[in-house]
PASE-710236 format. One record per residue: residue in three letters; x, z, y of N, C-alpha, C, O in turn. Coordinates in steps of 0.2 Angstrom, whole numbers, plus 5000, padded with zeros to 4 digits. Last residue first. Example, Ala and Ser with C-alpha at 12.3 -4.5 7.8 and 13.67 -1.06 7.14 Angstrom:
REM residues 2
SER506450354989506850364995506450395000506750405006/ALA506650394972506250394978506650394984507150424983/
//
This chain:
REM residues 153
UNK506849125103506949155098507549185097507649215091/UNK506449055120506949025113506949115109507049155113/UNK505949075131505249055125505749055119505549045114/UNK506449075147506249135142505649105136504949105137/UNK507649045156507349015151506949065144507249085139/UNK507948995175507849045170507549025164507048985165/UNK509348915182508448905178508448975174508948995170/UNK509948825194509948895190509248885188508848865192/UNK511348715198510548735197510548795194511048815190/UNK512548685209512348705204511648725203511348735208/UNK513848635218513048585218512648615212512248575210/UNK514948695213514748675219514248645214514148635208/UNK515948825208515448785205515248755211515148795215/UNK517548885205516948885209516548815204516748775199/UNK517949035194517948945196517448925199516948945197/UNK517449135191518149125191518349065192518949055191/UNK515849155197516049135194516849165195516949215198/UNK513949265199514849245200515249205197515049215191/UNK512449315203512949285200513849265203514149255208/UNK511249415202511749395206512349355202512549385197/UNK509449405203509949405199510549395204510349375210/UNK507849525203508449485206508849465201508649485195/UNK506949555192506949525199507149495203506849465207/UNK506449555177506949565182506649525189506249475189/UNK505649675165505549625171506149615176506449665178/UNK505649695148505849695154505749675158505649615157/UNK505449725136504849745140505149735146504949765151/UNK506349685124505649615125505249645132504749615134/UNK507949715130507249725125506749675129506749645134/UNK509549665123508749655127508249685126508149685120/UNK511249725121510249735119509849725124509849755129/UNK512449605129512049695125511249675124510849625125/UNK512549505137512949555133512849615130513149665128/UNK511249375137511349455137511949455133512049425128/UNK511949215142511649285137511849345138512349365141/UNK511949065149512149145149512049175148511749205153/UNK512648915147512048945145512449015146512949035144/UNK512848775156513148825156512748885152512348905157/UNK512648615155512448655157512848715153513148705147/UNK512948445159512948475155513148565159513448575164/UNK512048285155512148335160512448405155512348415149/UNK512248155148512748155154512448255157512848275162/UNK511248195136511348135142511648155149511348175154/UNK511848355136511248295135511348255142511448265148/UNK512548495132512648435136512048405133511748425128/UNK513048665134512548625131512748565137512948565143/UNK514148795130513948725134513448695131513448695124/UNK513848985131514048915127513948875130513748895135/UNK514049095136514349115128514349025127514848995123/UNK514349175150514249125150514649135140515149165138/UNK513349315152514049295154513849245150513449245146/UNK512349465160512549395155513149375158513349395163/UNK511949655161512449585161512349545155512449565149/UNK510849725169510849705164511549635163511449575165/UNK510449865180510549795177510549785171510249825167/UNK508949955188509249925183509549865182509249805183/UNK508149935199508949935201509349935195509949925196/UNK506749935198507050015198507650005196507950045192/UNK506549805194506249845200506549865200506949835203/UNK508149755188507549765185507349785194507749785199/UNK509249595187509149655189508349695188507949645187/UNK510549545179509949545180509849585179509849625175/UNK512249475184511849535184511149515184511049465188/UNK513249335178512749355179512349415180511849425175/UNK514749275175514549345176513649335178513749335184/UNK515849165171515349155175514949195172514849175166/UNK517049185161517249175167516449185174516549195180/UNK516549205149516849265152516849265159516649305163/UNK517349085143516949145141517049195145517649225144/UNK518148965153518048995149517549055148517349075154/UNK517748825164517348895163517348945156516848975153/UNK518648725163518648745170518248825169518348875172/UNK518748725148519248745151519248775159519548825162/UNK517348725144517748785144518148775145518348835144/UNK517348575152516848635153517348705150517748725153/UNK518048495145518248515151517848575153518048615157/UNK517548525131518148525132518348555139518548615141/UNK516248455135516448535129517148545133517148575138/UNK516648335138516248365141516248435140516248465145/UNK517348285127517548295132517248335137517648375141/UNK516148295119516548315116517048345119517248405117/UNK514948215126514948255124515748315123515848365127/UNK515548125138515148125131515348205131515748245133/UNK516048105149515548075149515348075142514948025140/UNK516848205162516948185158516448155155515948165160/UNK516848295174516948215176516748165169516448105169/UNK515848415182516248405175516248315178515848285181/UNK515248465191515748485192516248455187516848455186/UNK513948405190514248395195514948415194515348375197/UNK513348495181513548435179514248395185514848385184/UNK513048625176513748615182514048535181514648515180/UNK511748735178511748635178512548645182512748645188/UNK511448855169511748835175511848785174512048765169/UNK510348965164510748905163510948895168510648925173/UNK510049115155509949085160510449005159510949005155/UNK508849185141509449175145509449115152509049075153/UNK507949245128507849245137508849225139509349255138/UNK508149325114508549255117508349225124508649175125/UNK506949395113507949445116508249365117508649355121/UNK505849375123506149385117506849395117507249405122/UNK505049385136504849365129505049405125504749455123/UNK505349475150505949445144505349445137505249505134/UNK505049385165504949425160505449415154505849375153/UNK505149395181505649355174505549405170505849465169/UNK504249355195504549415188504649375183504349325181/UNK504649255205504149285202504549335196505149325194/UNK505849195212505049175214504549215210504049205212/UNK507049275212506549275209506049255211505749295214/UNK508549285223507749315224507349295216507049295222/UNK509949285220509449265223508949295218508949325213/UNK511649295228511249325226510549295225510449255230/UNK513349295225512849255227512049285222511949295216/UNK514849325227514349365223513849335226513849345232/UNK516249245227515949285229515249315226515249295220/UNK516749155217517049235216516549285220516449345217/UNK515449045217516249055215515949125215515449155213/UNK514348915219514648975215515249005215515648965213/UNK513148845228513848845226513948915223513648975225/UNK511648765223512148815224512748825224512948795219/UNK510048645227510948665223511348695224511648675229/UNK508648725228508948665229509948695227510148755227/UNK508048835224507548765226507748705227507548645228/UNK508448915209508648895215508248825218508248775215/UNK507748945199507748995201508148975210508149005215/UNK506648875188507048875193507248915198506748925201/UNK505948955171505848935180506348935184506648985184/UNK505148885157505848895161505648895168505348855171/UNK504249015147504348935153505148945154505548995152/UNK502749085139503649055138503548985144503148935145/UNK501349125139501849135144502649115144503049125148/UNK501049045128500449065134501049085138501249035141/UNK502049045118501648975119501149005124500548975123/UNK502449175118502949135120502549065122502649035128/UNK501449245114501749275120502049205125502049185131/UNK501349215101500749195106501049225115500649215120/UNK502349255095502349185096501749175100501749115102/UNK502249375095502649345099502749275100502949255105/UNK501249405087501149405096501849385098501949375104/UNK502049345075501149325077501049335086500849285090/UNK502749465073502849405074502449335076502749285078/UNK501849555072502149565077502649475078502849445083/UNK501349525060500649535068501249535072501049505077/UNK502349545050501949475053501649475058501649425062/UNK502349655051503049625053502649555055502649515060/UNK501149725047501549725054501949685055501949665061/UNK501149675033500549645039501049665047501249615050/UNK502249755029502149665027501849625033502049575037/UNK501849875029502549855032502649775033503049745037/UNK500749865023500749865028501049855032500949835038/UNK501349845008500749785012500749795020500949755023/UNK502049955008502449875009501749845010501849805015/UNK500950045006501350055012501849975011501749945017/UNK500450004994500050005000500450005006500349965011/
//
């Protein structure tokens, strides 16, 4: 009786999450128009509450611009060298001045664009709201987009 339940739980909980994600999971832009990034600390506003779905919630940065390269492979290449791990910091902050740090873990590319993805360094929990974010680099970034992306699993 008790594994039936522990059974049904796991499932209803996987059930709202998936109804959480397809009613509320989006990507929202967080800048209305292109950024420069460096050393200094660049702060922006939330057009609305950045919920955290699910612990894979992360942000992206569009550093096509900065990368010359034209496939993939190159594209990898010259991105973690201009951007190794670590190098572009993220604080996400709650109402009540809580953070939270991301930090860049990977590159995604598609057709010529290629972006900077940044994960929680530690435990997310699904009840979050943030508000602000600040960001930083150890290499500047000129002409950058920021998106926030909360529905990936």
């Amino acid at each position: 009786m008790v594994r039936l339940f522990v059974t049904l739980y796991a499932k209803g909980d996987l059930i709202l999450t998936f109804f959480k994600i397809l009613l509320f999971g989006a990507s929202i832009q967080l800048t209305s128009s292109p950024v420069d990034i460096d050393a200094a600390l660049l702060e922006l506003k939330a057009p609305k509450k950045l919920d955290v779905l699910t612990t894979g919630a992360h942000l992206l940065i569009d550093i096509s611009k900065n990368i010359k390269a034209s496939n993939l492979l190159e594209a990898r290449n010259e991105a973690t060298s201009k951007y190794p791990k670590g190098c572009i910091v993220a604080k996400m902050i709650t109402q009540d001045k809580k953070y939270y740090l991301f930090s860049n873990q990977g590159i995604l590319w598609s057709q010529g664009n290629v972006q900077v993805s940044l994960s929680s360094t530690g435990e997310l929990n699904t009840d979050l709201e943030f508000t602000m974010v600040i960001i930083s680099s150890c290499a500047p970034i000129q002409s950058a987009e920021v998106t926030w992306v909360n529905y990936k699993k």
